[in-house]
C-alpha positions in Angstrom: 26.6 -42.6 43.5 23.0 -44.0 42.7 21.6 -40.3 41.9 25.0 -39.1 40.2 24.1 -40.5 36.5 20.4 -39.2 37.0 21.7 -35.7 38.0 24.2 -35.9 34.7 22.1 -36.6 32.6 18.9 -33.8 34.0 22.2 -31.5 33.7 23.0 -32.1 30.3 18.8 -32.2 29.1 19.1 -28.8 30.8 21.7 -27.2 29.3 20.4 -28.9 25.6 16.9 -27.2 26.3 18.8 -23.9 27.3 20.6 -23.7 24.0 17.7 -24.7 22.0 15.6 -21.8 23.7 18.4 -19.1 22.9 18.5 -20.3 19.6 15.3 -19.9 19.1 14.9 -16.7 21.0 17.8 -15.4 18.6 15.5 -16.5 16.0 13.0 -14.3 16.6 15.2 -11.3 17.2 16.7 -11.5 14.1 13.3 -11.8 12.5 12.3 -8.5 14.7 15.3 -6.8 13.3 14.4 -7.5 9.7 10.5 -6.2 10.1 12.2 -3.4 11.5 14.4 -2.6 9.0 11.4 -3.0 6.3 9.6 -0.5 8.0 12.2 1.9 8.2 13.0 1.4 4.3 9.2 1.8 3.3 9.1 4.6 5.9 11.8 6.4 4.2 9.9 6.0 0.9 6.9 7.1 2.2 8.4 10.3 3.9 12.0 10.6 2.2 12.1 14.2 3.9 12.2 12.4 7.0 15.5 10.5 8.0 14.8 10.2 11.6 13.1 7.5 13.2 13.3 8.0 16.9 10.5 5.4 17.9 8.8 2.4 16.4 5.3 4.4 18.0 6.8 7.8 16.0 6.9 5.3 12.6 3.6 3.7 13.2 1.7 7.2 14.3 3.0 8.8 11.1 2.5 6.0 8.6 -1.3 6.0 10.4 -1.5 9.8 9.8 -0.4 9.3 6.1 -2.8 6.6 5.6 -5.7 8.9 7.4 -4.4 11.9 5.2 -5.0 10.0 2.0 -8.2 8.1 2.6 -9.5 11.6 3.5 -10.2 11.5 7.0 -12.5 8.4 7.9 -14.8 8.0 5.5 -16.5 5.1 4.0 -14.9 4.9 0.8 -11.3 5.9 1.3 -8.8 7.2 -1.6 -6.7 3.9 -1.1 -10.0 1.6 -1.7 -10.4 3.7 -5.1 -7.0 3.4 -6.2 -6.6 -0.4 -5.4 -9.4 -0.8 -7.9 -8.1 1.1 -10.6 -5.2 -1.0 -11.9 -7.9 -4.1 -12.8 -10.0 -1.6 -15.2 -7.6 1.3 -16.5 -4.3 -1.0 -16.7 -6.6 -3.0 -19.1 -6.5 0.0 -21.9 -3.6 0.7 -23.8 -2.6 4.2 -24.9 -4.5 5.7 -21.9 -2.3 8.3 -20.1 -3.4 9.0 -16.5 -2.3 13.1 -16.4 -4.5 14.2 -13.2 -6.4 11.9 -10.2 -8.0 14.0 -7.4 -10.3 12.2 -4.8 -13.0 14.6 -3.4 -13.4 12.7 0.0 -16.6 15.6 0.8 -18.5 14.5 -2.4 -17.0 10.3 -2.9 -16.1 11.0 -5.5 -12.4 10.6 -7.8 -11.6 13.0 -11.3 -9.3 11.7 -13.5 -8.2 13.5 -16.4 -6.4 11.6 -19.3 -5.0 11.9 -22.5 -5.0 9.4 -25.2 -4.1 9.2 -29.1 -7.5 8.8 -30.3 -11.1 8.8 -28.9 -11.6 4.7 -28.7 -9.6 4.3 -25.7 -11.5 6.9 -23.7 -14.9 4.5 -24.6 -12.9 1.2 -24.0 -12.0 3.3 -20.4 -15.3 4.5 -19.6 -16.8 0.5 -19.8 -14.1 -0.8 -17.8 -14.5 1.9 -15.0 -18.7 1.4 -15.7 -18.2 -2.2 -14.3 -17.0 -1.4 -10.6 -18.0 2.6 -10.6 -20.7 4.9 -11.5 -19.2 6.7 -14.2 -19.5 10.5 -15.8 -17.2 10.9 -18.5 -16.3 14.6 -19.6 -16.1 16.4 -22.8 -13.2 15.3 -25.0 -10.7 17.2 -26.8 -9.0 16.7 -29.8 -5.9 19.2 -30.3 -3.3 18.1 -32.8 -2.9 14.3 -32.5 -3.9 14.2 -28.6 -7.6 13.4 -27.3 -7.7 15.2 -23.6 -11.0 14.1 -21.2 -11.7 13.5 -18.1 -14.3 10.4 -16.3 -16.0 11.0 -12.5 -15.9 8.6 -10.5 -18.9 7.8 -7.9 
């Protein structure tokens, strides 16, 4: 009868630390569950050919392989490291229409062709790119009321 109240109450701490651990552990799962759904829904924008997802491996291996694809293989200055830097310089010019972007991963190199109302923002452009890239700009066009050029990116 001495031990009985002891033996209660280690029963009852027990069963308290139990529940708090499958709480927790239910936590967690549900967290899993919504990084996994994320995945699948970027997945499906990435790839919307693809609608099965057989393995988490399967989604990581071909959102590596797209990420490979579009750096260009493994090279020091990757497409997505170009394009994370453009938004800062050309999404500071208005009346600047992106029509083209090709990244050369043999030569580092990016062409972008653009079209524009007038010449001004093609210069306004070219000094914006000139502060994080070396820049060639192209010969520009004027044919009705649209300017056409293009700017190299090294």
């Amino acid at each position: 009868k001495l031990w009985q109240k002891a033996t209660i109450a280690a029963g009852v701490l027990i069963v308290v630390m139990v529940a708090q651990q499958l709480l927790v552990v239910h936590k967690y799962e549900a967290q899993a569950q919504a990084y996994r759904e994320e995945s699948e829904r970027i997945f499906r924008q990435v790839f919307p050919n693809k609608r099965r997802i057989p393995t988490v491996s399967y989604l990581k291996r071909q959102m590596d392989d797209e990420e490979r694809r579009l750096s260009g293989g493994s090279g020091q200055q990757a497409m997505l490291s170009w394009l994370a830097a453009l938004p800062a310089t050309l999404g500071q010019v208005s009346d600047l229409e992106i029509t083209s972007f090709k990244y050369d991963g043999q030569r580092g190199e990016v062409r972008i062709q653009a079209r524009s109302s007038d010449f001004q923002p093609f210069e306004q452009a070219r000094v914006k790119l000139a502060e994080k890239f070396n820049v060639e700009q192209g010969q520009l066009n004027r044919s009705d009321n649209v300017v056409v050029g293009s700017f190299v990116l090294k």
